[in-house]
C-alpha positions in Angstrom: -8.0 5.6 18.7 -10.5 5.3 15.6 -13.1 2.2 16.5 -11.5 0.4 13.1 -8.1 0.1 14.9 -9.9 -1.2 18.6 -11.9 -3.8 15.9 -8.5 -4.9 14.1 -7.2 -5.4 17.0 -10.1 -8.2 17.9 -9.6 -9.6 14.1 -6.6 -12.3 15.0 -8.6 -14.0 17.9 -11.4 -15.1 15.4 -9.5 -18.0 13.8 -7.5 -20.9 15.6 -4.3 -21.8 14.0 -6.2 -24.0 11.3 -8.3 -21.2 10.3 -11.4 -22.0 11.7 -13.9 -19.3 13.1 -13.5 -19.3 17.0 -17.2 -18.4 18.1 -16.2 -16.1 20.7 -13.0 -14.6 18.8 -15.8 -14.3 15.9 -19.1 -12.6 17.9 -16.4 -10.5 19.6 -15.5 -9.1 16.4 -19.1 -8.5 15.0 -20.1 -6.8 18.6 -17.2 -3.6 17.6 -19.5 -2.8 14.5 -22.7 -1.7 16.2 -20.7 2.0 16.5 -20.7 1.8 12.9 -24.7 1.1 12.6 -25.1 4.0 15.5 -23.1 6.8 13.3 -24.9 5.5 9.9 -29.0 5.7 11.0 -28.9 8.4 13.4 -32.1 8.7 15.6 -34.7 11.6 14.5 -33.8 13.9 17.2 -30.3 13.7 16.6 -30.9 14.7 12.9 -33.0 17.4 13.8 -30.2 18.5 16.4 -27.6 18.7 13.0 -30.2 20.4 10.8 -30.8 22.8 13.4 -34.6 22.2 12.9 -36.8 21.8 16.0 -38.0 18.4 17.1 -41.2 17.7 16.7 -41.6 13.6 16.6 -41.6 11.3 13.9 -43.6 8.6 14.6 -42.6 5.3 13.8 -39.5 6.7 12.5 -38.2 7.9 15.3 -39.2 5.0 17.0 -37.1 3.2 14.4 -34.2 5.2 15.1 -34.5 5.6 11.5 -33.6 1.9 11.1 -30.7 1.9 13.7 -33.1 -0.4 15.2 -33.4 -2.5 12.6 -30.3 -3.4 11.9 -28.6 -3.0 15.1 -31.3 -5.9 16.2 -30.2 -8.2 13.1 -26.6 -7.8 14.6 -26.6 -7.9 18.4 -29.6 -9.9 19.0 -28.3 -12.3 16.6 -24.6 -12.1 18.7 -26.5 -12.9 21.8 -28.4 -16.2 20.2 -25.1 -17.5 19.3 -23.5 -17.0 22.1 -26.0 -17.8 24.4 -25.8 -21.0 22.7 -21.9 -20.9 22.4 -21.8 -20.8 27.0 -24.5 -23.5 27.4 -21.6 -25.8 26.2 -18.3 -23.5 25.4 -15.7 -26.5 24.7 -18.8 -28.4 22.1 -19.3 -25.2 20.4 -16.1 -23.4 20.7 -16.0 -23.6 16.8 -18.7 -21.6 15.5 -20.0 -23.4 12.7 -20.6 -26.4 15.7 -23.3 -24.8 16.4 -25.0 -24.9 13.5 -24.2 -28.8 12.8 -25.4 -29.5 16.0 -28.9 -27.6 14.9 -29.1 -29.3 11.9 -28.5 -32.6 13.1 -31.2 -31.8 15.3 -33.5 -30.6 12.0 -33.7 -27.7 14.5 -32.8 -25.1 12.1 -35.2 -23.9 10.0 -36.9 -22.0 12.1 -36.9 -18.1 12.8 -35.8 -18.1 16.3 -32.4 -21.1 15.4 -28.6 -19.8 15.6 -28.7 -20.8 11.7 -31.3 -17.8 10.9 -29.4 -15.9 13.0 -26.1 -16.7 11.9 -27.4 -15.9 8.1 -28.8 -12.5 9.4 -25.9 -11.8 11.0 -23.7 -12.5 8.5 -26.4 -10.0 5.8 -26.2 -7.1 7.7 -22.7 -7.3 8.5 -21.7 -7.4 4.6 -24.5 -4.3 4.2 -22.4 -2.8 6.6 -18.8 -3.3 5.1 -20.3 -2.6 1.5 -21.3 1.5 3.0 -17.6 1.9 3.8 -15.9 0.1 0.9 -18.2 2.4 -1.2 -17.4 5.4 0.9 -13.8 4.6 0.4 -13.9 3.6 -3.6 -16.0 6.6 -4.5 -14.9 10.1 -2.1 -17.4 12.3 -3.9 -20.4 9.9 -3.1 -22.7 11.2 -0.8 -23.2 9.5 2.3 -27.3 8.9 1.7 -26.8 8.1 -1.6 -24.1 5.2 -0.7 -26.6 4.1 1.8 -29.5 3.8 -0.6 -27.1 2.0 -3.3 -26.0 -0.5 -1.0 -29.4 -1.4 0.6 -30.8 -1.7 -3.0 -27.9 -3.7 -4.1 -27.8 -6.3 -0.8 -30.5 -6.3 1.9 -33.9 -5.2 0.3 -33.7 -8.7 -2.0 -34.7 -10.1 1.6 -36.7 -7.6 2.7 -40.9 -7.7 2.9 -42.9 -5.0 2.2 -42.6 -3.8 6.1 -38.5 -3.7 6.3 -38.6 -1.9 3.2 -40.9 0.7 4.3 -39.2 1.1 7.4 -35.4 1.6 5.4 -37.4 4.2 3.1 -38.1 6.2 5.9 -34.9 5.8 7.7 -32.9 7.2 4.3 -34.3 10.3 5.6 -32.3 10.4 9.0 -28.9 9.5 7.3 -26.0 11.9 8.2 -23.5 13.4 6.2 -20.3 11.8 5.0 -18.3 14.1 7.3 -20.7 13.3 10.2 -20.4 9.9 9.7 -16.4 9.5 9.3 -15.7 11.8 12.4 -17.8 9.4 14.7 -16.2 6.0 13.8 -13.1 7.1 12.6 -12.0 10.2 14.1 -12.1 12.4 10.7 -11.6 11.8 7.1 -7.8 12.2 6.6 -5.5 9.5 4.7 -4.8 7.6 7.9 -8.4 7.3 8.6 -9.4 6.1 6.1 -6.3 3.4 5.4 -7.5 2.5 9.1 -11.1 1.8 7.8 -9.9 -0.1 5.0 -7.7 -2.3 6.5 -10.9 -3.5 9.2 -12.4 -4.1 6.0 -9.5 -6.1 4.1 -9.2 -8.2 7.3 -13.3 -8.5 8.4 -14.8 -9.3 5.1 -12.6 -13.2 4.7 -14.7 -13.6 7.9 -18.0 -13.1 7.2 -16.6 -14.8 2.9 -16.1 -17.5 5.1 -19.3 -17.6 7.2 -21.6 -17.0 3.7 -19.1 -20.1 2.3 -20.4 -22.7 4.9 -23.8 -21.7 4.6 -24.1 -22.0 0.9 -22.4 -25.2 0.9 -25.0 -26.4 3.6 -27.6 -25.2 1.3 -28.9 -22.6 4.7 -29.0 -19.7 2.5 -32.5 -19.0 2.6 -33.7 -16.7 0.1 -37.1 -16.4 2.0 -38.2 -12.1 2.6 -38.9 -11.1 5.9 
């Protein structure tokens, strides 16, 4: 079973019957696409294993994991926040966006360390995430660095300081090929695979419309770099 069906199968338990975002139906669902980030920045060894190059280090890059660091951080540290917030009261914030209502009626969410900063980071690096395999999908001669690069350029790197930026440069270096990458979250690149990749899509992206919807509205879209 490709990781897109074990995620689909998550996708109904993030919505109550009004349509509301469930916060643990909703982090459960975000917490199957850090596979995805895993096959996408491979670490420097690892590359070096598929080249069939010897390792010899990369520095900071390899430290990095070529960025798997990066944005595996933006997604599962920002899962834990909210749901270390979500258990300190489960049936007060068992709606997701009750946690950020709660902050702000607080004025405790402006800062870098509040579940609204973290919801809003979440949320970025999920849609950089589901724009690589929409591409991947629309566009089957695309190369799998050159997807990567588009979509970084297109979506993240308007946040990014001068720091994230360097450390993405780098980490185009490290991606794998398309092959590589649709054999480790999906089980190969066949017609069923792939209809299997585009359905999590189809079904995720409402989700995280949704999430970017509220924000916006509350004005919490902060445009700041990091």
């Amino acid at each position: 079973m490709s990781l897109f069906v074990a995620a689909s199968a998550k996708l109904p338990g993030a919505r109550n019957a009004e349509g509301q975002l469930l916060t643990d139906g909703f982090l459960d669902c975000c917490s199957l696409v850090c596979p995805v980030i895993g096959a996408v920045f491979l670490s420097a060894r690892h590359w070096c294993a598929l080249q069939g190059r010897p390792y010899r280090g990369f520095g900071a890059a390899d430290q990095f994991g070529a960025a798997f660091a990066l944005v595996k951080s933006d997604i599962s540290g920002n899962i834990e926040r909210l749901r270390a917030r979500f258990l300190t009261h489960p049936q007060q914030f068992e709606l997701l966006f009750s946690i950020i209502e709660e902050e702000m009626s607080r004025n405790d969410h402006t800062h870098g360390k509040s579940c609204t900063k973290g919801l809003l980071w979440l949320k970025r690096a999920l849609e950089f995430m589901m724009a690589i395999m929409k591409h991947l999908l629309d566009d089957p001669s695309a190369s799998m660095s050159d997807v990567v690069y588009a979509e970084y350029h297109a979506g993240l790197s308007k946040w990014h300081g001068f720091l994230a930026s360097s450390a993405f440069n780098v980490a185009f270096n490290f991606v794998p090929s398309r092959e590589t990458f649709m054999d480790k979250v999906a089980g190969g690149n066949d017609p069923e695979q792939n209809q299997q990749m585009r359905s999590f899509i189809d079904n995720f992206s409402p989700l995280l419309a949704q999430v970017h919807t509220f924000l916006d509205e509350k004005g919490l879209d902060d445009p700041a770099k990091v």
